[in-house]
C-alpha positions in Angstrom: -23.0 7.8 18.7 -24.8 9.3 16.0 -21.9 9.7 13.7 -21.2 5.7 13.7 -24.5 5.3 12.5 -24.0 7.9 10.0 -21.0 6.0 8.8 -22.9 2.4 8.5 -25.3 4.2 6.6 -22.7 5.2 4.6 -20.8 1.8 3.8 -24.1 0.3 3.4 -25.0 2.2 0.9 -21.3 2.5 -1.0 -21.5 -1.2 -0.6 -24.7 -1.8 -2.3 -23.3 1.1 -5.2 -19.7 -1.7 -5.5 -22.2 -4.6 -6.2 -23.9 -3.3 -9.3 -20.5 -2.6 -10.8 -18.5 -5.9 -12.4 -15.0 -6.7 -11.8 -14.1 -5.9 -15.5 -15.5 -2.4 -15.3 -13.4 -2.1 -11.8 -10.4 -3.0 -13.5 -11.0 -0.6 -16.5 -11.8 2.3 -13.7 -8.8 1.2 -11.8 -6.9 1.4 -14.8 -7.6 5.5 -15.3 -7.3 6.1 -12.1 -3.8 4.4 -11.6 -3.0 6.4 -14.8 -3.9 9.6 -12.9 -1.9 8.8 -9.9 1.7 8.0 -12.4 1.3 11.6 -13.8 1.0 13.2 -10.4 4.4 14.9 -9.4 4.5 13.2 -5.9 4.0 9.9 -7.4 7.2 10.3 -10.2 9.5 12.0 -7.2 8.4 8.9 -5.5 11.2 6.0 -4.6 9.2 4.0 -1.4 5.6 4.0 -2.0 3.0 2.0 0.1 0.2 0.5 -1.7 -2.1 -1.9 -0.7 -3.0 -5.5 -2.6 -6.6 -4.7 -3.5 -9.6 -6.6 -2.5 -12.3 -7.2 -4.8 -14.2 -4.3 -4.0 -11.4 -1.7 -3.8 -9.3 -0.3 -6.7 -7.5 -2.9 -8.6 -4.1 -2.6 -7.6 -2.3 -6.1 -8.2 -1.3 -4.9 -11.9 0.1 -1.6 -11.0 2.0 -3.1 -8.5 3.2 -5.9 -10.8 4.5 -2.9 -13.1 5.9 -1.0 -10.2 8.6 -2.7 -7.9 10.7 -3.5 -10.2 11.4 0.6 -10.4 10.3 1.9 -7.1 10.5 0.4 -3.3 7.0 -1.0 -2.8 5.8 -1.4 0.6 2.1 -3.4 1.5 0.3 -3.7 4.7 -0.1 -7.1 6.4 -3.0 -7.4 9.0 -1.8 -8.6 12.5 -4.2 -8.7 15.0 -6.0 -4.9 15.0 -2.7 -3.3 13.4 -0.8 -3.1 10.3 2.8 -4.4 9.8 4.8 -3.0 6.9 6.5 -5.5 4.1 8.4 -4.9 0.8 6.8 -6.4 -1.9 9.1 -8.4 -4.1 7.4 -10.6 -6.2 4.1 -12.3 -6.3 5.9 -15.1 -5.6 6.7 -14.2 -1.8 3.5 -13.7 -1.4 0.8 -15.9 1.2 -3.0 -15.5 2.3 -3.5 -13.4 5.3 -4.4 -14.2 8.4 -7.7 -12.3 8.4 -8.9 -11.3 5.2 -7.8 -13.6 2.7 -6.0 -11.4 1.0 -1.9 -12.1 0.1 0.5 -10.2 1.7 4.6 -10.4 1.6 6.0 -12.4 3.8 9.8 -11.2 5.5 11.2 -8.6 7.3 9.1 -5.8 8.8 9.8 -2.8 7.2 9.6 0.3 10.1 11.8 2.6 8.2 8.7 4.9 8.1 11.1 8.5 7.3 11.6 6.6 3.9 7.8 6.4 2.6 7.2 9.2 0.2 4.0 8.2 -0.8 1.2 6.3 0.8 -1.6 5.0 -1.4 -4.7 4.4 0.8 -8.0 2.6 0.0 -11.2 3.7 1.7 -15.2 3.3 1.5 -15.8 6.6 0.9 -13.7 10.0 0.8 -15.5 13.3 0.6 -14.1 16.8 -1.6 -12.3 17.9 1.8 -9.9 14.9 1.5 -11.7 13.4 4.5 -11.8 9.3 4.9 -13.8 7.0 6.4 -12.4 3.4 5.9 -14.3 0.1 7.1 -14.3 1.0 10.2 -11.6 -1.2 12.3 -9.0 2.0 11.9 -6.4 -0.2 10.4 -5.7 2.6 8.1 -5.9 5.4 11.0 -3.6 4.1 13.2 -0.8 4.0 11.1 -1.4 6.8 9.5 -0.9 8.7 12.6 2.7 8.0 12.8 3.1 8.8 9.2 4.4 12.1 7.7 4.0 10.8 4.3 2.4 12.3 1.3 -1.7 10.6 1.6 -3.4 9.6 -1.4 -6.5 8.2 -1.6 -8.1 6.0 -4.3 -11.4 5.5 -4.8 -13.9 5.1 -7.6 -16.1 8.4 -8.4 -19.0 6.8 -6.6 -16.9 6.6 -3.4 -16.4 10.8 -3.4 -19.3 12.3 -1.5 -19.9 15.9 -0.4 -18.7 15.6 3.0 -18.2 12.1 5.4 -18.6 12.1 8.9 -15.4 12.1 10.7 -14.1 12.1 14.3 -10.8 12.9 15.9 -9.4 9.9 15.0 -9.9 10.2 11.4 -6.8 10.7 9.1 -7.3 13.2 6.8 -5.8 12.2 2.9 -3.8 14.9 0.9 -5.4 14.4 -2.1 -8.2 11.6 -3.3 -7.9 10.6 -6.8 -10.9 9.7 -9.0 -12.0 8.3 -12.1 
């Protein structure tokens, strides 16, 4: 028990760090960090990627992805119930609100072809210098991930990369977090 009240601590406190900073000076840190990711080898030798459409508080991701499916596959989680379902993106356009947080996601065919992801872009509340994540704490993220042999990256803001987070079992570990 002690560790989920080590990780509410936690996304207190990163929460309370994500409201002093504006949604312009997001965007400009999102902006290096996305620049970052492009020169990383995995990313170029990428074709399918799976990104996620950013909420406010996360790394802005709606412009990258904008830039990026017209050149590589894009694939973005849709909440269903306590699980995520896989779509291609393919245009803002095909895009609606989501059931539970608001946020768009593709609409069409579910994408399951999970061999073909080469690179899986994952946000998080906090990572730590281990590669360790600890999301919101519903275990969208972990759940999927554990079927997934794909390349992890998380992305988070240098105020999201502690020392060390508390993990369990269930926890997936990234391959590499990138950072401001």
């Amino acid at each position: 028990m002690e560790i989920d009240i080590q990780k509410k601590s936690i996304r207190k406190e990163i929460r309370t760090l994500k409201s002093k900073v504006d949604i312009g000076d997001k965007k400009k840190r999102s902006k290096i960090i996305l620049q970052k990711l492009q020169s990383n080898e995995k990313f170029i030798n990428a074709d399918t990627v799976m990104l996620y459409w950013s909420m406010d508080d996360e790394v802005f991701t709606h412009d990258f992805i904008l830039e990026w499916y017209n050149k590589k596959k894009i694939i973005l989680p849709c909440v269903k119930g306590d699980l995520l379902e896989l779509r291609e993106f393919q245009g803002i356009d095909t895009m609606k609100k989501g059931e539970n947080y608001g946020i768009l996601e593709p609409v069409g065919e579910i994408f399951s072809d999970y061999n073909n992801i080469d690179l899986i872009l994952v946000p998080g509340v906090a990572f730590d210098l281990d590669n360790n994540r600890m999301g919101r704490g519903k275990a969208y993220y972990d759940k999927l991930l554990r079927n997934l042999d794909s390349y992890k990256v998380g992305l988070c803001f240098d105020f999201q990369l502690l020392k060390t987070v508390p993990t369990d079992k269930y926890d997936i570990k990234m391959d590499i977090v990138v950072t401001e």
